[in-house]
LUMMIFI-450171 format. One record per residue: residue number from 1; residue in one letter; x, y negated, z of N, C-alpha, C in turn. Coordinates in Angstrom, 3 decimals. Example, Ala and Ser with C-alpha at 12.3 -4.5 7.8 and 13.67 -1.06 7.14 Angstrom:
// residues 2
NODE    n  res     neast    nnorth       nup    caeast   canorth      caup     ceast    cnorth       cup
NODE    1    A    13.190     5.690     7.800    12.300     4.500     7.800    13.200     3.300     7.800
NODE    2    S    12.850     2.250     7.080    13.670     1.060     7.140    12.900    -0.030     7.870
This chain:
// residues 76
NODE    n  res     neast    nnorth       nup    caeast   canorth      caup     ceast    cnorth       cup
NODE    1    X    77.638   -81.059    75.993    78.357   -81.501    77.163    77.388   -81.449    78.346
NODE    2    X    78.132   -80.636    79.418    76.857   -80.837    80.780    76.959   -81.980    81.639
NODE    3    X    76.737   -82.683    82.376    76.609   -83.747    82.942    76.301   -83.132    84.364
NODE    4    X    77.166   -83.657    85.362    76.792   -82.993    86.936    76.355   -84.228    87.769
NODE    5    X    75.672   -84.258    88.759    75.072   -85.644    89.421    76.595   -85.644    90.053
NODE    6    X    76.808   -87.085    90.658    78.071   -87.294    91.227    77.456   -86.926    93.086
NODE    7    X    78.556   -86.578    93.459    78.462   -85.927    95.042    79.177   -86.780    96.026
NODE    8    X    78.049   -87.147    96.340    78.803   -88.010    97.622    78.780   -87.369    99.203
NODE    9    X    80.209   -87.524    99.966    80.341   -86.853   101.389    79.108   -87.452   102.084
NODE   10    X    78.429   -87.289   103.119    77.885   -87.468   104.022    78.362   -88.862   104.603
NODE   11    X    77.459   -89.261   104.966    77.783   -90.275   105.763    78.124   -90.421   107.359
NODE   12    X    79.858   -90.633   108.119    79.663   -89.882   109.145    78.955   -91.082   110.279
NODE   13    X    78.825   -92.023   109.789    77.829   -92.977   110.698    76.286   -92.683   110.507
NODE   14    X    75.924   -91.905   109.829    74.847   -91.269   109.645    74.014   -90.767   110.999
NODE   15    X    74.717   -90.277   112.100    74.279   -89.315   113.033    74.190   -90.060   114.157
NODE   16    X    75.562   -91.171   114.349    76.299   -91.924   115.265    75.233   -93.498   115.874
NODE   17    X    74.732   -92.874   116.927    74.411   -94.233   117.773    74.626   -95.125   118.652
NODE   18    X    75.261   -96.665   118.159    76.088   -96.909   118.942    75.522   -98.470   120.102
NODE   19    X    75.808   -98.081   121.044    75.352   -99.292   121.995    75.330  -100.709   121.814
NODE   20    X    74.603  -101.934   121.976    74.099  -102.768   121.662    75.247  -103.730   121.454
NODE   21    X    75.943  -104.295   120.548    76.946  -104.948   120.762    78.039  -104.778   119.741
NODE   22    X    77.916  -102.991   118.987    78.896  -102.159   118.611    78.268  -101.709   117.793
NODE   23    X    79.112  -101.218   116.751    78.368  -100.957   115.581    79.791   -99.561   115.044
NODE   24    X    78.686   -98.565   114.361    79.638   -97.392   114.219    81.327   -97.934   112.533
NODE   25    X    82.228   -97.516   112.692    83.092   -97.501   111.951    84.111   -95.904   111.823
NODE   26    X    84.257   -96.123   110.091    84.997   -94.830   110.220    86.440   -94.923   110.260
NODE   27    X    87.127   -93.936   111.139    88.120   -94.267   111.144    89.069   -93.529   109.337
NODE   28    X    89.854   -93.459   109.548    91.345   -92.782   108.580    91.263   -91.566   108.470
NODE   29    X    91.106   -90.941   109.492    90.444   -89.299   109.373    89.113   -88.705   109.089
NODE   30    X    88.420   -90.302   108.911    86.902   -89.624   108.610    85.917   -89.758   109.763
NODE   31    X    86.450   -89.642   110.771    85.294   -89.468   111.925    84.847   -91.356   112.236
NODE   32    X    83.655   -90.704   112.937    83.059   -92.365   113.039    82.792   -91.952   114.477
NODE   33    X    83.258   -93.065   114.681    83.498   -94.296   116.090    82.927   -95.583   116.477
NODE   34    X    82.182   -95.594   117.623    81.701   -96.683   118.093    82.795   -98.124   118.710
NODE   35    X    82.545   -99.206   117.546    83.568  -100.544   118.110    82.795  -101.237   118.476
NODE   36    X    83.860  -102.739   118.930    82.653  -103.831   119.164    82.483  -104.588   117.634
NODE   37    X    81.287  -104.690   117.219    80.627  -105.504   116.084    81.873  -106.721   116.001
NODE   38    X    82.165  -107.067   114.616    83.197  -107.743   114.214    82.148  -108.905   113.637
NODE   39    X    80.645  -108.712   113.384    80.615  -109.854   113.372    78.707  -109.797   113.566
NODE   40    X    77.955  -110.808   113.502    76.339  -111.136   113.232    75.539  -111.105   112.597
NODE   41    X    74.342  -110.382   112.512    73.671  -110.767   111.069    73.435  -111.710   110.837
NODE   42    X    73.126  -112.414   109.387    72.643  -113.754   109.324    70.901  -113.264   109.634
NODE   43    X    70.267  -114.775   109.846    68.721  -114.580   110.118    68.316  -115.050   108.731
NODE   44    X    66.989  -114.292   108.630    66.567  -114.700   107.423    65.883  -115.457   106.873
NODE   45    X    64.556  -115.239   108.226    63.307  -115.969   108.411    63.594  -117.177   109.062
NODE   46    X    64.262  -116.908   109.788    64.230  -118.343   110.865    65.796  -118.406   112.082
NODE   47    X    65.861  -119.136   112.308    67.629  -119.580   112.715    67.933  -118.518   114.136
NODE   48    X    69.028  -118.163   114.093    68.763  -118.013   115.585    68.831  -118.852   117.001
NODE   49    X    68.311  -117.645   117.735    68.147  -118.742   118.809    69.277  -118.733   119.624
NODE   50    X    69.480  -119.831   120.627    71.183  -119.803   121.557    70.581  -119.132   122.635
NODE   51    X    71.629  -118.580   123.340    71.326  -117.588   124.833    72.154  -118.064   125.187
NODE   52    X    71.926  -118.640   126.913    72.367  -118.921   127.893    73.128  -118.055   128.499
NODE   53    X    74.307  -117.676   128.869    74.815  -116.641   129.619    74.973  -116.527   131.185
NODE   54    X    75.502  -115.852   131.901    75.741  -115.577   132.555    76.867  -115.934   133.406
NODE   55    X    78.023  -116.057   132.155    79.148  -116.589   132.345    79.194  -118.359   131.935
NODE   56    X    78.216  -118.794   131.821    78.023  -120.487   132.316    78.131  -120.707   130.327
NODE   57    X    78.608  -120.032   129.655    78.723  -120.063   128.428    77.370  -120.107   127.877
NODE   58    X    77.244  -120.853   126.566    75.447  -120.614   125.479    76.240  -119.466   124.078
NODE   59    X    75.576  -118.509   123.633    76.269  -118.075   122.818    74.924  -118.391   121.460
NODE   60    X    75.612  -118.311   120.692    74.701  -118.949   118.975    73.643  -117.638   119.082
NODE   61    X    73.618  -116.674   119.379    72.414  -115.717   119.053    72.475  -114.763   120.685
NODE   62    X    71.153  -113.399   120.541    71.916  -112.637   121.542    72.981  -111.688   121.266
NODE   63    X    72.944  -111.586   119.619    73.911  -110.680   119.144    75.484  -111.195   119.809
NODE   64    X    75.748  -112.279   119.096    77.179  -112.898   120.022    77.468  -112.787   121.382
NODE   65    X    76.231  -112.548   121.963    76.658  -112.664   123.288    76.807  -111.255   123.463
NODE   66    X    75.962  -109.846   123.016    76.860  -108.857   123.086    77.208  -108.636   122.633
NODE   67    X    78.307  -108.887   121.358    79.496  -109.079   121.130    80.800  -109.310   121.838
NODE   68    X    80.592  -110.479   122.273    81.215  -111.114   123.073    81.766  -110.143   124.545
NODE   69    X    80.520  -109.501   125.292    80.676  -108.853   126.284    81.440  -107.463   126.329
NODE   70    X    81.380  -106.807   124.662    82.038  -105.713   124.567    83.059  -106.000   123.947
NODE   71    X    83.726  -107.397   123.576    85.151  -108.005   123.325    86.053  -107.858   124.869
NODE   72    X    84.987  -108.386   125.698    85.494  -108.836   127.458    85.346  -107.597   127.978
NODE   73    X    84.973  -106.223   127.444    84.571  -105.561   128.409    84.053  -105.657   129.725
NODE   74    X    82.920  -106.559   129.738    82.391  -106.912   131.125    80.930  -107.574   130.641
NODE   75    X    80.081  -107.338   131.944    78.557  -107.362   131.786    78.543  -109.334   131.407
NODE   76    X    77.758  -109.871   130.852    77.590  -111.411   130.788    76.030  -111.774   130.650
């Protein structure tokens, strides 16, 4: 019996760099697309820190806060 390695497609977030805030996803057809991040990393070493915004708001990390800004579409 021959045995074949299993083949995996490419990865299409592989290539895809996406702006601070957004993180690549593939869509239904395959192609990958820049969204806004659905969510934060956890920290590992040590907690994160809160950021003061712009918009009078503190957000729990700076990740949330650009998050947040590419939810609002607008600078914070």
């Amino acid at each position: 019996m021959t045995h074949f390695p299993a083949v995996h497609p490419p990865d299409p977030c592989a290539e895809v760099g996406c702006e601070e805030g957004k993180e690549c996803v593939v869509g239904a057809d395959g192609s990958a697309t820049c969204a806004c991040a659905t969510s934060c990393p956890r920290a590992t070493t040590a907690p994160a820190t809160p950021v003061c915004a712009s918009d009078g708001r503190d957000y729990a990390s700076a990740c949330a806060l650009r998050r947040e800004a590419c939810v609002a579409q607008r600078e914070i």
